[in-house]
C-alpha positions in Angstrom: 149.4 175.0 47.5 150.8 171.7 45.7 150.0 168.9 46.8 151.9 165.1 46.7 150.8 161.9 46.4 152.5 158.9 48.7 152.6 155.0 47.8 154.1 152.6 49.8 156.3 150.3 47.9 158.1 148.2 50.5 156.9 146.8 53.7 157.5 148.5 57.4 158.8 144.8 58.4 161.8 144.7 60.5 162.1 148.5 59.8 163.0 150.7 63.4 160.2 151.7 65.1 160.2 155.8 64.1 160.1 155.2 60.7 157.2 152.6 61.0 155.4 155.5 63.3 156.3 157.8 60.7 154.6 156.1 57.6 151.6 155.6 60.3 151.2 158.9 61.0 151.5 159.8 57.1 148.8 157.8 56.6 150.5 155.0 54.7 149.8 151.2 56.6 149.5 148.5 53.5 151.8 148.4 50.5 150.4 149.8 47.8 148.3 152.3 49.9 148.2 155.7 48.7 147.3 158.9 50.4 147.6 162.6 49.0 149.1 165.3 51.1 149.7 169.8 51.1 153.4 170.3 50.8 154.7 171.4 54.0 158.1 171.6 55.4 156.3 168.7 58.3 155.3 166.4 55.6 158.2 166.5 53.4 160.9 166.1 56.6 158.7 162.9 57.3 159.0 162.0 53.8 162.5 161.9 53.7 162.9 160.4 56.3 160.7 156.9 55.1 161.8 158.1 51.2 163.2 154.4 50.4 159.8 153.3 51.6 157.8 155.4 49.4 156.8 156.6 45.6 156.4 160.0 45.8 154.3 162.2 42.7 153.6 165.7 42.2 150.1 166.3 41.5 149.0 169.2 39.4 147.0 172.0 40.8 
């Protein structure tokens, strides 16, 4: 299974309140924080969602 690696690049500040309970429940709380995730459909909706928040990578197996 690939896997992805998340950084947040902007702040959650004055962002609505789903998207900052999305990047919480990614993981993802300071900028510059970075947490590696399995591709799943789950993870990649909530990833677009919060994309403009985000760096995403592809990590090789």
């Amino acid at each position: 299974m690939s896997r992805i690696r998340l950084t947040q690049i902007r702040s959650t500040i004055k962002r609505p309140a789903r998207q900052v309970k999305t990047m919480e429940a990614l993981g993802l709380k300071k900028i510059n924080s970075s947490v590696e995730h399995n591709v799943t459909p789950q993870i990649m909706g909530m990833v677009e969602r919060v994309r403009h928040l985000l760096k995403v990578e592809e990590l090789e197996a």
